[in-house]
FINUKE-905667 format. One line per field, with one value per residue (C-alpha): x, y, z; residue number from 0; residue in three letters. Coordinates in pm, 1 decimal. Example, Ala and Ser with C-alpha at 12.3 -4.5 7.8 and 13.67 -1.06 7.14 Angstrom:
REM residues 2
px: [1230.0, 1367.0]
py: [-450.0, -106.0]
pz: [780.0, 714.0]
n: [0, 1]
res: [ALA, SER]
***
This chain:
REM residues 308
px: [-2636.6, -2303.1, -2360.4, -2721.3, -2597.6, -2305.6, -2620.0, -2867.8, -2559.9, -2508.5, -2890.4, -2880.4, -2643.0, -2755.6, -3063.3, -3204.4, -2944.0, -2855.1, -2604.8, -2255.9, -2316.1, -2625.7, -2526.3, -2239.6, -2445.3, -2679.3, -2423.4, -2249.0, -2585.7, -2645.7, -2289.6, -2332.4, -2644.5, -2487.9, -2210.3, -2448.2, -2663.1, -2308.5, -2229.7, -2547.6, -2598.2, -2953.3, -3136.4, -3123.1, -3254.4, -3626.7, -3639.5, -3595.3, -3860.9, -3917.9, -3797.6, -3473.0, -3425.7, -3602.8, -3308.4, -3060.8, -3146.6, -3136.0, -2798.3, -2568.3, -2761.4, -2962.3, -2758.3, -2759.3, -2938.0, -3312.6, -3200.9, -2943.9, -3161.6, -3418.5, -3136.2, -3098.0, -3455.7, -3500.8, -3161.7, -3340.3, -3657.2, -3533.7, -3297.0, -3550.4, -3859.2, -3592.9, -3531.5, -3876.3, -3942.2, -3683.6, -3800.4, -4168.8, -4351.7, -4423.6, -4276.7, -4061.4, -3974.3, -3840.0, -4217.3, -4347.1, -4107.3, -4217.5, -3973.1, -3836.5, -4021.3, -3765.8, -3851.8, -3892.8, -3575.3, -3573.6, -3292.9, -2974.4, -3014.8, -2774.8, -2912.2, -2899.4, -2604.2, -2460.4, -2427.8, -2339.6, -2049.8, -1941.6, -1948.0, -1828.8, -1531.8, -1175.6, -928.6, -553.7, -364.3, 20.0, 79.2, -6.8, -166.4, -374.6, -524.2, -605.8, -772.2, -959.2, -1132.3, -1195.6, -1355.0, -1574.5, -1675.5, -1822.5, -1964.7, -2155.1, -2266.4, -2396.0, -2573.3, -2634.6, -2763.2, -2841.2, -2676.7, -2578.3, -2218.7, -2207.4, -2340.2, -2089.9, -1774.5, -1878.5, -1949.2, -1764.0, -1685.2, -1910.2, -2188.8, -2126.6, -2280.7, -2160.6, -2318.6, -2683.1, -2617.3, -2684.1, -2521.0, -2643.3, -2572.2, -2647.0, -2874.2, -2990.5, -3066.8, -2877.4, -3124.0, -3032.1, -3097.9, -3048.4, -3043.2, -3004.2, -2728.3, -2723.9, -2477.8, -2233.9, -2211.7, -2138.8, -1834.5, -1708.3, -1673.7, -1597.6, -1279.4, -1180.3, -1148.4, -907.2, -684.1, -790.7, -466.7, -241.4, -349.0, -144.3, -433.9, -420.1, -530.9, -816.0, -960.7, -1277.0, -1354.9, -1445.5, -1311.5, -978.0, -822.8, -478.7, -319.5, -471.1, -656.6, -1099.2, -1183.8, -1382.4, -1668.1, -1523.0, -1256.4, -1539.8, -1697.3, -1342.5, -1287.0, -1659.1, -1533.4, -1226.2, -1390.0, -1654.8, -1440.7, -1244.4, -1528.7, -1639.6, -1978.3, -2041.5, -2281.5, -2150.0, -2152.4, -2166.2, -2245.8, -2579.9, -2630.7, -2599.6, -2848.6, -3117.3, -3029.0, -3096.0, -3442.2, -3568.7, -3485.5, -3599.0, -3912.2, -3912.7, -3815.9, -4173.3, -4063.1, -4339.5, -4245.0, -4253.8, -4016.1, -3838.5, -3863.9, -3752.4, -3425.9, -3314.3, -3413.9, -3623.9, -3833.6, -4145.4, -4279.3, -4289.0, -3909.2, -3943.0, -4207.3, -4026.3, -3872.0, -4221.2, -4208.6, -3863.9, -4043.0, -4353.8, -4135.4, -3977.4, -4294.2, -4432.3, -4076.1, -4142.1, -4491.1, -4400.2, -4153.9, -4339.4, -4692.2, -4839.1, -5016.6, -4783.4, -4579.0, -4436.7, -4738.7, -4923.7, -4736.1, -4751.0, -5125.6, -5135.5, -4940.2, -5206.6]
py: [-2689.9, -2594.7, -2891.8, -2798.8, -2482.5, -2566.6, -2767.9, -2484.2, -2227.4, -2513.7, -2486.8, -2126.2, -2124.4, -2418.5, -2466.1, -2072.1, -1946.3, -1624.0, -1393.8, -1505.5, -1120.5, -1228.8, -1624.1, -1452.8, -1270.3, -1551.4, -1788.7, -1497.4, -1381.7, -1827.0, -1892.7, -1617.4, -1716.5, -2068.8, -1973.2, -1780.1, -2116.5, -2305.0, -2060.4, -2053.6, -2429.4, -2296.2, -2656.9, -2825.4, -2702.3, -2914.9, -2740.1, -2422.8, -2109.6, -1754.4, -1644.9, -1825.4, -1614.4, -1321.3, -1343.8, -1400.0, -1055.5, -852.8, -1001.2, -959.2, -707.4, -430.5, -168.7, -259.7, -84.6, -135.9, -274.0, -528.9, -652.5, -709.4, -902.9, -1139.1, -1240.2, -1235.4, -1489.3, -1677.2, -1720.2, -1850.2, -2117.8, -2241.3, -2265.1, -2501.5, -2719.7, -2748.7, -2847.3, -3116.5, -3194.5, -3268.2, -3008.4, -2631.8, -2539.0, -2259.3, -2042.2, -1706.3, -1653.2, -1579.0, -1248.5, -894.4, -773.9, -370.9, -125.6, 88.8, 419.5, 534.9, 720.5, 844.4, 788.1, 974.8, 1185.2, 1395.2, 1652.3, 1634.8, 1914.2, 1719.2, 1436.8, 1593.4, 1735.9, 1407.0, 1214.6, 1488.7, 1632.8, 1715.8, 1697.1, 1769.5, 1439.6, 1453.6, 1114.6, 802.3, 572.3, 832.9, 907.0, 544.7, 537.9, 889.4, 733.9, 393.9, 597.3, 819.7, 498.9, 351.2, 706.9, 641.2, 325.5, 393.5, 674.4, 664.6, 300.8, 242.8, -68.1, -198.1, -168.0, -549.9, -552.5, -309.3, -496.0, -834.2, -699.6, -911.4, -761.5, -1016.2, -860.8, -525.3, -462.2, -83.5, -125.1, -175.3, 40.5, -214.7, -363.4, -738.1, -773.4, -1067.3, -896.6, -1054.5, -1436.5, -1421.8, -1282.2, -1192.7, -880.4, -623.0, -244.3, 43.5, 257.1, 615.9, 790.5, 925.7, 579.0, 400.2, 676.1, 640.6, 271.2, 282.4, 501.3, 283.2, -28.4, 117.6, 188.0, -83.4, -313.7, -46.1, -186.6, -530.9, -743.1, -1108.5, -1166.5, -1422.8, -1207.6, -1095.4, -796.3, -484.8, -278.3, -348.1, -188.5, -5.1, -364.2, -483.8, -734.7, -708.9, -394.3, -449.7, -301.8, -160.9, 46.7, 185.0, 359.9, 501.2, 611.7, 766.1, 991.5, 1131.0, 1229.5, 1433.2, 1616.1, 1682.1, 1774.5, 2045.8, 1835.3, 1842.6, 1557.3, 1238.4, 1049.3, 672.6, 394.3, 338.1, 712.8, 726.5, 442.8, 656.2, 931.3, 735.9, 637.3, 966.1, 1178.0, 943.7, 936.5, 1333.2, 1297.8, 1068.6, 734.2, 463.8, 289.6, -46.4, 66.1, 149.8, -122.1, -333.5, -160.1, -176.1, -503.6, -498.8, -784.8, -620.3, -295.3, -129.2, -113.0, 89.6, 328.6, 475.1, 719.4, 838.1, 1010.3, 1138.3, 1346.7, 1422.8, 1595.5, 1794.6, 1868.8, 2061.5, 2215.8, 2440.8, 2410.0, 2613.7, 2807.5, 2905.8, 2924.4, 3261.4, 3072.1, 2767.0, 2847.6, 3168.4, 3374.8, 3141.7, 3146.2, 3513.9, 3484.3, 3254.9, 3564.2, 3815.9]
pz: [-3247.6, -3435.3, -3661.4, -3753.6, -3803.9, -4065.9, -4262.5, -4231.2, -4389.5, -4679.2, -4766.0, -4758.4, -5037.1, -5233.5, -5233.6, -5095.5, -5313.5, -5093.1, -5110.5, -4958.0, -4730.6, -4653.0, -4585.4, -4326.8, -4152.0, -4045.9, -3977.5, -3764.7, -3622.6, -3501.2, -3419.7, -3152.8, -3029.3, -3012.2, -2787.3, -2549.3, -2509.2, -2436.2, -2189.4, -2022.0, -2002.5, -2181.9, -2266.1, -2594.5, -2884.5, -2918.2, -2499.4, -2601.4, -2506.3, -2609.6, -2284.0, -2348.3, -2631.5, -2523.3, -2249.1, -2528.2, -2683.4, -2366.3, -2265.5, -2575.1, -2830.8, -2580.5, -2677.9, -3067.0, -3340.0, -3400.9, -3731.3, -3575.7, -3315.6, -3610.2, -3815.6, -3509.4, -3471.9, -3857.7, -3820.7, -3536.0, -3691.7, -4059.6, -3862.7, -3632.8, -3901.8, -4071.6, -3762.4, -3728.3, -4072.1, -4030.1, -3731.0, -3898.8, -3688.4, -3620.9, -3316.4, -3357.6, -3002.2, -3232.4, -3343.9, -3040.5, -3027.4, -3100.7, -3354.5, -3247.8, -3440.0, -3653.4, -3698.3, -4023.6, -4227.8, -4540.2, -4725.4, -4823.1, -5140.5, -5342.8, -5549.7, -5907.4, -5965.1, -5678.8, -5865.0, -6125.7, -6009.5, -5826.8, -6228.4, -6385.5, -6168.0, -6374.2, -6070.4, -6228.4, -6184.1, -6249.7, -6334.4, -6561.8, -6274.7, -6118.3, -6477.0, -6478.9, -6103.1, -6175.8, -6503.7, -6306.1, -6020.2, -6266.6, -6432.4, -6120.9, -6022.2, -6353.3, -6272.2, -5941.1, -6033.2, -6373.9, -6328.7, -6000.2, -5904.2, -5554.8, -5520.9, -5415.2, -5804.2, -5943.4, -5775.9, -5895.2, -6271.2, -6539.8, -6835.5, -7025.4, -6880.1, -7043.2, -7338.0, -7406.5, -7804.0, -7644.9, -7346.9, -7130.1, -6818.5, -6703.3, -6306.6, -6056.1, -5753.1, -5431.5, -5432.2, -5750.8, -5941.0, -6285.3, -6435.4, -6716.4, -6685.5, -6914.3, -6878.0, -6950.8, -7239.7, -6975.8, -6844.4, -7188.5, -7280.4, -6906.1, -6897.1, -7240.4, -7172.8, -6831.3, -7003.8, -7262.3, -6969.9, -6783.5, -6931.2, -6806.6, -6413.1, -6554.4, -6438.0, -6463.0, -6881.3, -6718.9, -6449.5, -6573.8, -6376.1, -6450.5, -6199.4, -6091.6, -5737.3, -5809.0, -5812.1, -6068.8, -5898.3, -5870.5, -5658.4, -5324.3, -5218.4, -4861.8, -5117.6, -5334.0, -5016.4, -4945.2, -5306.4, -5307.8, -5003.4, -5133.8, -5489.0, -5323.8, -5097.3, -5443.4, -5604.5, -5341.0, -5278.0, -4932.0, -4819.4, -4706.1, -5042.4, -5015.2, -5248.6, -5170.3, -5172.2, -5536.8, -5595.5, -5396.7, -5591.3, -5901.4, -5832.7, -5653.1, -5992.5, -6258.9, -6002.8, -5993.7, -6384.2, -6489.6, -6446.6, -6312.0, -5995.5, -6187.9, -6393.4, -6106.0, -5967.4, -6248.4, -6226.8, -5858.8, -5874.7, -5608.6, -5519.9, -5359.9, -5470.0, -5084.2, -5090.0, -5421.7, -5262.7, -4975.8, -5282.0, -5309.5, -5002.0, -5088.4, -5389.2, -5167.6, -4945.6, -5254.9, -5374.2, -5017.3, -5011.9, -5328.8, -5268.7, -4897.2, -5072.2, -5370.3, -5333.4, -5141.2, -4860.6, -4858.3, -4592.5, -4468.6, -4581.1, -4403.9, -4092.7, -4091.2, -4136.0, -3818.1, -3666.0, -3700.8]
n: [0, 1, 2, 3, 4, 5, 6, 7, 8, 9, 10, 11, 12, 13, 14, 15, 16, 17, 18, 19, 20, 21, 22, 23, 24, 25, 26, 27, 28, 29, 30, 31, 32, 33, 34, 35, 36, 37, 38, 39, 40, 41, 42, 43, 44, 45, 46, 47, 48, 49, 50, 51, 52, 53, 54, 55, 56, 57, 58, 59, 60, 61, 62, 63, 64, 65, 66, 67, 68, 69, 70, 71, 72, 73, 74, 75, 76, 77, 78, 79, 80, 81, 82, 83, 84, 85, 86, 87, 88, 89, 90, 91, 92, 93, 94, 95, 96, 97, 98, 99, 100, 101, 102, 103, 104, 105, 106, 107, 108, 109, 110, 111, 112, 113, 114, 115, 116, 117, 118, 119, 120, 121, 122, 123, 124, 125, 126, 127, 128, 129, 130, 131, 132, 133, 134, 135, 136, 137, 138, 139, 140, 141, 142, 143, 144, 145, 146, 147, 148, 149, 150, 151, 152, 153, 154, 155, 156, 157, 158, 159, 160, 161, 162, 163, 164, 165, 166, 167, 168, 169, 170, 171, 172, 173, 174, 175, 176, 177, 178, 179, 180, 181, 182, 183, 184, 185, 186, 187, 188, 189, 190, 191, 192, 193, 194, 195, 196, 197, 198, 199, 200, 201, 202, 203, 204, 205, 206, 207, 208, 209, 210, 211, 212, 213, 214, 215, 216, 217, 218, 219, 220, 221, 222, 223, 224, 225, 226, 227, 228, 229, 230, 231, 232, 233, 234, 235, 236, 237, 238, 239, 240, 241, 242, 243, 244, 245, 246, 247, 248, 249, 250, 251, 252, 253, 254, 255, 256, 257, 258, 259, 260, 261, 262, 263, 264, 265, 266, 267, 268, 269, 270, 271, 272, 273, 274, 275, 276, 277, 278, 279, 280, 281, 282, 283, 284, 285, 286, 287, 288, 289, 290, 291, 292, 293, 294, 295, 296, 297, 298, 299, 300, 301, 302, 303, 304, 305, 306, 307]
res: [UNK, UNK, UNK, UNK, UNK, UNK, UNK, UNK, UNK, UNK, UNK, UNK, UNK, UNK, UNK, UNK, UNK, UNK, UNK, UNK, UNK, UNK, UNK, UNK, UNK, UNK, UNK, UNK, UNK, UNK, UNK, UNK, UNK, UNK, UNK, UNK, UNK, UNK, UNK, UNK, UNK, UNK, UNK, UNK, UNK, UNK, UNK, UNK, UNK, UNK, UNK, UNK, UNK, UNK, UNK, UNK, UNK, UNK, UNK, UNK, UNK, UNK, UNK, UNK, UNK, UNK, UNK, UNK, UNK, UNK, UNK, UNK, UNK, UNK, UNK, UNK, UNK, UNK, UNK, UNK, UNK, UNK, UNK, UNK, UNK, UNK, UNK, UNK, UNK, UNK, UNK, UNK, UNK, UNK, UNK, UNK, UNK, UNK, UNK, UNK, UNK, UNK, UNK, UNK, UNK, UNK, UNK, UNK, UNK, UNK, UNK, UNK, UNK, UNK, UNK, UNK, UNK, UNK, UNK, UNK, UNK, UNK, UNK, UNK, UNK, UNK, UNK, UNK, UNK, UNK, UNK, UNK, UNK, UNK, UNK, UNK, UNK, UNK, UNK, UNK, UNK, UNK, UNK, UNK, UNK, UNK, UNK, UNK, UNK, UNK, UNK, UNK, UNK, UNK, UNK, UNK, UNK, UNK, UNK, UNK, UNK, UNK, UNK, UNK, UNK, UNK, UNK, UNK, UNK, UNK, UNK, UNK, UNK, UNK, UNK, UNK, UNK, UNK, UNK, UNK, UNK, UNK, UNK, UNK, UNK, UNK, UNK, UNK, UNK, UNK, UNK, UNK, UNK, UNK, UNK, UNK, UNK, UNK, UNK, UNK, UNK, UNK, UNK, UNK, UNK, UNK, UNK, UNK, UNK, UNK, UNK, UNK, UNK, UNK, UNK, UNK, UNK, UNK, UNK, UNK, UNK, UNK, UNK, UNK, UNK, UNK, UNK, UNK, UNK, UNK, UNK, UNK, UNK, UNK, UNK, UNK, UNK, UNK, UNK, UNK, UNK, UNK, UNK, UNK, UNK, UNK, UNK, UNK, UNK, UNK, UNK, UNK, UNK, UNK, UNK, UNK, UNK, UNK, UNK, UNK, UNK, UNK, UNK, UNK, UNK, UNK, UNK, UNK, UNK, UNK, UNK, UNK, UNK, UNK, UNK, UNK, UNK, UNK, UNK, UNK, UNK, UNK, UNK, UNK, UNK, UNK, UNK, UNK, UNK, UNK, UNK, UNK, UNK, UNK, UNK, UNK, UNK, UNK, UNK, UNK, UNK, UNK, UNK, UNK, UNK, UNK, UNK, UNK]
***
């Protein structure tokens, strides 16, 4: 099974063209399922049932997340509909499984003075280097928020794909999809202002990166989150401010703001338009807030109505 699974990870990256996060996590996701069959003495692959795997599940991942448990079958299901294929037939033993139902969430938003106080924070910095790192970090801050990229998409920016003239940034999404976004004013002047400090970082002269960790060498992802953390808590905003925050904040107020869901949808990159309309019910749920709040019978008049 190991070998088919090497094989199936080389077609997910050449011919699927996933992302190398998403490529790990399958491989990670089959190369444990592998060693459970090994140390089960489970039968070959071609004899393998439902139950098998059903067993599989409830062994190793019971206690996981909704989501993780999900991952595995979605992992289990991809690899074994590409066995089958090779195998010339349709017989794949992860269909017959129920995936967990996750509840639904809505996700993290900051509010819009928030956010603005995260981009536009002046913390006092008493020497050269920190300058440099405080206008790196309030360039990505601008990015995230101002343009809504993934931070996988932020830390793997090149500087060819800026185009600070246009206002435009061109990233490389999920299955290495291509695409160009607008970026805001604050977004232009704050990259703008990094990369005239950026030499001062003494990166390598061919490293094309735009954001550069503290030695001069491209910034990961993992550090962003960490960075995001420390510059709210500087900048007295409370919520737990992550990456992917910041990109939900993005689309919730240009959705409060006007902006069409396609549009929307163009930008984020997403592929289907259900992942862009689970911000609708973000601004439904601001729009019964005031509508409680403000309105005399839309909530606490009524509930004192109800009283009497």
């Amino acid at each position: 099974m190991r070998g088919l699974i090497e094989r199936f990870v080389e077609h997910l990256r050449v011919e699927r063209g996933l992302s190398e996060h998403t490529i790990t996590a399958y491989e990670r996701d089959l190369q444990q399922l592998a060693e459970h069959l090994e140390s089960t003495g489970q039968p070959d692959l071609d004899a393998l049932t439902p139950r098998a795997l059903r067993g599989y599940l409830a062994a190793r991942h019971a206690r996981s997340s909704v989501a993780t448990r999900a991952r595995k079958l979605a992992s289990m299901r991809t690899f074994f509909d590409w066995v089958a294929e090779r195998r010339g037939d349709d017989r794949n033993p992860a269909r017959a499984l129920s995936a967990p139902r996750r509840s639904e969430h809505l996700p993290h938003v900051l509010g819009e003075s928030e956010a603005g106080r995260l981009a536009d924070a002046e913390i006092p910095t008493d020497t050269v280097r920190a300058q440099v790192l405080w206008a790196r970090d309030a360039a990505l801050v601008e990015l995230l928020y101002g343009s809504g990229l993934r931070v996988s998409e932020v830390v793997g920016l090149d500087i060819a794909g800026l185009d600070l003239k246009r206002g435009e940034v061109r990233v490389t999404g999920k299955g290495r999809k291509e695409r160009v976004v607008p970026m805001p004013r604050s977004a232009i002047d704050g990259v703008g202002e990094w990369l005239t400090l950026r030499p001062l970082l003494e990166p390598d002269p061919d490293d094309p990166a735009v954001f550069l960790n503290a030695r001069g060498s491209r910034l990961a992802a993992r550090s962003v989150s960490r960075l995001l953390k420390s510059r709210a808590q500087q900048a007295g905003v409370p919520k737990d401010v992550h990456p992917h925050a910041l990109r939900h904040s993005f689309a919730t107020h240009l959705l409060e703001g006007g902006a069409d869901l396609r549009s929307i949808q163009e930008m984020l990159g997403h592929a289907s338009l259900s992942t862009t309309q689970k911000y609708t019910h973000l601004t439904v749920e601001g729009l019964l807030t005031v509508h409680r709040r403000c309105h005399p019978r839309g909530g606490t008049q009524a509930e004192e109505d109800d009283k009497t």
